[in-house]
N, C-alpha and C positions, 0 to 999 in steps of 0.2 A: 504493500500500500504506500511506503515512503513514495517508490517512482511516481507512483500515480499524482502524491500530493505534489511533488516536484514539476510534475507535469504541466498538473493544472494552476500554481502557480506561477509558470510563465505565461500561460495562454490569460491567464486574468491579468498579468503587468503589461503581456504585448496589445490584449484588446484595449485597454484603456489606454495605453501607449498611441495607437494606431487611430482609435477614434475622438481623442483630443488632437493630432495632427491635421484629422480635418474638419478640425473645429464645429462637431456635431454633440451637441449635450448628449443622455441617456436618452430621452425620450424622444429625439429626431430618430435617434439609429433605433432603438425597441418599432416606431412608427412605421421606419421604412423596413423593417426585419418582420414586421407583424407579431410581436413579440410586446408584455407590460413592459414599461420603464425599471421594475421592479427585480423582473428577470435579468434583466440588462446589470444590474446593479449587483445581484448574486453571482452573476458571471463574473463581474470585474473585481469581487470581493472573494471569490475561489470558493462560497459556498454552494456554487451550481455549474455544471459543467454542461452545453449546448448537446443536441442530437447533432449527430452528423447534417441532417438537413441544415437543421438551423445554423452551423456553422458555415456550410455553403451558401446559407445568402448574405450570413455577415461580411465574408470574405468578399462575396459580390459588390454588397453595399459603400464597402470603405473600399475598393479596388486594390484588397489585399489577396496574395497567393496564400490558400491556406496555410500549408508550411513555414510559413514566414511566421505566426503566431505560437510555433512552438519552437523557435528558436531562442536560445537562452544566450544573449550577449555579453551575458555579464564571465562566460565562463567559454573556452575556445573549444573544449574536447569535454563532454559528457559522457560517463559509462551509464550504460543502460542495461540493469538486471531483465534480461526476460521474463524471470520465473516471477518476478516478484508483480507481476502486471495483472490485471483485472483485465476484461475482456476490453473497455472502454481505453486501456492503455496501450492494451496489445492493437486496437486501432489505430490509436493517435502514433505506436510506434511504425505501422506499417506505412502513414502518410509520412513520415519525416524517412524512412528507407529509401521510399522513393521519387525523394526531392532532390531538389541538387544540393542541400547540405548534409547527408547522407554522408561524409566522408566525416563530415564535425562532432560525432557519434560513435562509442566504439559500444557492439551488440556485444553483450556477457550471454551464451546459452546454458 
């Protein structure tokens, strides 16, 4: 579960990151995602992680590449336990396999 939380904490600093750069409050992006403002907020607070849909139109909305929200800048090379992933991480791991930061990742099986 650590990965997981690690996980979802960068996807909550890059969303909030990404949709304060375009200068969109909560409840513009929740409006145009079809999503509460509420939801919006639990996402960028790590206590709610999106469906894959809904992730896909976030990424639409702020014309970000999914994979780009689960990149972690603050750190150059992250190891990533497989075994340690929930099914929701073992996802979020397969989107970042096969992005082109993929190399910035080392898989532990």
């Amino acid at each position: 579960m650590a990965e997981n939380n690690r996980i979802s904490a960068i996807f909550s600093r890059n969303l909030r990151r990404f949709r304060t750069e375009k200068k969109l409050t909560q409840e513009e992006l929740a409006e145009r995602v079809g999503v509460s403002n509420q939801v919006i907020s639990r996402y960028e607070l790590g206590k709610m992680n999106p469906s894959f849909d809904t992730l896909e139109k976030i990424s639409e909305v702020l014309f970000v590449e999914v994979y780009r929200f689960f990149i972690d800048e603050q750190n150059s090379v992250r190891v990533i336990s497989e075994q340690n992933l929930d099914e929701t991480g073992r996802k979020m791991l397969a989107v970042l396999q096969s992005s082109q930061i993929a190399p910035k990742y080392k898989i532990e099986r």
